[in-house]
C-alpha positions as a printed NumPy array, in Angstrom:
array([[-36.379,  26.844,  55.811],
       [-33.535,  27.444,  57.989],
       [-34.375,  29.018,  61.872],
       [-32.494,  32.127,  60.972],
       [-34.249,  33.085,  57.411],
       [-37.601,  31.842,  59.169],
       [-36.718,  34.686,  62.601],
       [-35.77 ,  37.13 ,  60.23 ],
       [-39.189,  36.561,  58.609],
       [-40.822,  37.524,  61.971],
       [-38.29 ,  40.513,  62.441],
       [-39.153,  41.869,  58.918],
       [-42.951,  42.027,  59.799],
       [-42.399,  43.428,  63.654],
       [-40.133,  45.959,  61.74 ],
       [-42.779,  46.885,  58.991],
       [-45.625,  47.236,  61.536],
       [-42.939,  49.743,  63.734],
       [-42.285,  51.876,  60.703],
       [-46.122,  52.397,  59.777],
       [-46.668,  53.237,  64.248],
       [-44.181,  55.335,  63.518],
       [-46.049,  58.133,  61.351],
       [-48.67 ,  58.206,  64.287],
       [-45.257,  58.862,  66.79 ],
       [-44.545,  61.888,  64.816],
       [-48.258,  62.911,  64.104],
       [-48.666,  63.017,  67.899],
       [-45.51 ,  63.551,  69.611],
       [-45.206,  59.954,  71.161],
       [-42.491,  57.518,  71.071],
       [-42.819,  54.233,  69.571],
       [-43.174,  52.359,  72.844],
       [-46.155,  54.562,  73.998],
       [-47.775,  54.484,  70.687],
       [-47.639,  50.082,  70.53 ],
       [-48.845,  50.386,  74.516],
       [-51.827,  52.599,  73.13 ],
       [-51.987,  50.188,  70.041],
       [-51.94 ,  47.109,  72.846],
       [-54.521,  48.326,  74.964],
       [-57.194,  49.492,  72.005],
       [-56.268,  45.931,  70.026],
       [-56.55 ,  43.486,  73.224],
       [-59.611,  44.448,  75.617],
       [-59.392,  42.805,  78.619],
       [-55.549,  42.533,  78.512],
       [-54.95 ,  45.877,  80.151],
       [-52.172,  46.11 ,  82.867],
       [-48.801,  46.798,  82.842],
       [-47.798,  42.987,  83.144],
       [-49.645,  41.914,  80.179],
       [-48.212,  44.435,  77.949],
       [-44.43 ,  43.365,  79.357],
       [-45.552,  39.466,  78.858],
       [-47.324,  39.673,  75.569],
       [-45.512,  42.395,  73.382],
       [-42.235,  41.223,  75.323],
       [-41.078,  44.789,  76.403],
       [-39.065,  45.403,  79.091],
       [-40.899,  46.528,  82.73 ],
       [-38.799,  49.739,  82.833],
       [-39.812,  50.699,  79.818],
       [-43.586,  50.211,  79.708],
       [-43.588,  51.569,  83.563],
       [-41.682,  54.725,  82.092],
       [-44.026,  54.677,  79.278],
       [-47.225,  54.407,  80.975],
       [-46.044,  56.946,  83.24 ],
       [-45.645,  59.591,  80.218],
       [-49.201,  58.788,  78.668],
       [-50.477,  59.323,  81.978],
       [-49.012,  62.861,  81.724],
       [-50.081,  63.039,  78.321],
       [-53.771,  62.489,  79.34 ],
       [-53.682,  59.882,  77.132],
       [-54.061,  56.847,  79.848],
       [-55.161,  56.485,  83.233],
       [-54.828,  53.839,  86.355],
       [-57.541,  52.019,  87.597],
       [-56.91 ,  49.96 ,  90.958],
       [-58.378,  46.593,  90.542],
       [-61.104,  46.344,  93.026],
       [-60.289,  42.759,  94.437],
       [-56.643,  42.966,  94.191],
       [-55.056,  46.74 ,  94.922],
       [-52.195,  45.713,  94.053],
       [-53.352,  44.636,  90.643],
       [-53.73 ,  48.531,  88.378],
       [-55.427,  48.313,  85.434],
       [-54.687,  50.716,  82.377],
       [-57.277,  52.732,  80.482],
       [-57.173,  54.5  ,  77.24 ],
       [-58.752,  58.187,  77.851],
       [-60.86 ,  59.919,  75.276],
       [-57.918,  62.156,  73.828],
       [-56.361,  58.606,  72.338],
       [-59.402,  58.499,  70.416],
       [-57.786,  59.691,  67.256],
       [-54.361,  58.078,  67.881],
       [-56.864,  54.563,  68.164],
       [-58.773,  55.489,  64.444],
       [-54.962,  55.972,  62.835],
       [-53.842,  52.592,  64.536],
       [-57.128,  51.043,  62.868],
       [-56.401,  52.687,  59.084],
       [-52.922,  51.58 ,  60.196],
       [-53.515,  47.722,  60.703],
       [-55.77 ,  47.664,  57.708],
       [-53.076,  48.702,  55.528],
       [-50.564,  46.264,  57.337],
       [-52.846,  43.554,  56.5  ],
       [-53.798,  44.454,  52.83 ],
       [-49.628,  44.718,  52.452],
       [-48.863,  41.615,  53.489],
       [-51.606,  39.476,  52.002],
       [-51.504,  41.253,  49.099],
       [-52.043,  38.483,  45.887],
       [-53.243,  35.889,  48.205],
       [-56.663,  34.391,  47.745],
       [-59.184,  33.759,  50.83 ],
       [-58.239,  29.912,  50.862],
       [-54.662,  31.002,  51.218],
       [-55.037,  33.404,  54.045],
       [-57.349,  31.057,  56.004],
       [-54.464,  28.331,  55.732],
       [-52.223,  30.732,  56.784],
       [-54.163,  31.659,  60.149],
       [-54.754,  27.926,  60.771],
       [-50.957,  26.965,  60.628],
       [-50.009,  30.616,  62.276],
       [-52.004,  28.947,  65.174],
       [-50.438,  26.418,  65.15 ],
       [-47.01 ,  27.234,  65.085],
       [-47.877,  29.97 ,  68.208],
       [-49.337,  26.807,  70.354],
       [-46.15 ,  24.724,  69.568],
       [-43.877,  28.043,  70.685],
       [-45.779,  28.309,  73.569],
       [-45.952,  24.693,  74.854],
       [-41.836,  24.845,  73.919],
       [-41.432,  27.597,  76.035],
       [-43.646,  26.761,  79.052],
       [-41.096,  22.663,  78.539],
       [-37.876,  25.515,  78.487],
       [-39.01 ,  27.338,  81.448],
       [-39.635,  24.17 ,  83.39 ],
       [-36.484,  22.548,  82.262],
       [-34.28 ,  26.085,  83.152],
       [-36.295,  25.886,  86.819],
       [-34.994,  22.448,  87.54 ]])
């Protein structure tokens, strides 16, 4: 497999997952950023600033800043200072994203049952174990990359 067919793989599931989020967006009035920063926060406790959602879901600052700031309005999230580190705000999904978080659920589940759709349990565990690995490789690659580019 060449690197572009196997990054257009990726794309093609990033870009299937957007299109489901995006029947919540319209359900709800959100865009698509502030629905994955809801989807984020529910799907990855502990994970919950602003920095985390930039690093992990590789957004840009402006636009999860502007985003946060408009669920905030929305009464959909709230700020919580970290109590050792005020500098450090941590993000918190409020009761009225309650039924935005049970769509995202129904959501994922159908993602998943799409895409592993004819497989059989063996194949979906071997899956997992060499998605794994392939995400350890990236990330070792990345952390040599960002060494290298400091130097």
């Amino acid at each position: 497999m060449n690197s572009t067919h196997f990054l257009v793989q990726f794309r093609q599931l990033n870009k299937l997952y957007e299109c489901m989020l995006k029947e919540i967006c319209g359900r709800h009035k959100l865009t698509l950023i502030e629905t994955t920063i809801i989807s984020f926060l529910y799907n990855n406790p502990g994970r919950d600033t602003a920095a985390d959602i930039v690093e992990l879901r590789m957004l840009s600052k402006g636009n999860v800043s502007q985003a946060v700031e408009l669920l905030i309005q929305k009464s959909l999230l709230k700020r919580i200072p970290d109590e050792n580190d005020r500098r450090r705000i941590h993000l918190e999904l409020l009761p009225d994203a309650i039924p935005i978080t049970n769509e995202i659920d129904t959501i994922k589940e159908t993602f998943r049952t799409e895409l592993f759709h004819g497989f059989s349990k063996e194949e979906e565990e071997q899956l997992e174990f060499l998605n794994r690995k392939l995400m350890e490789n990236a990330k070792n690659a990345f952390k040599m990359q960002q060494q290298n580019s400091d130097k």
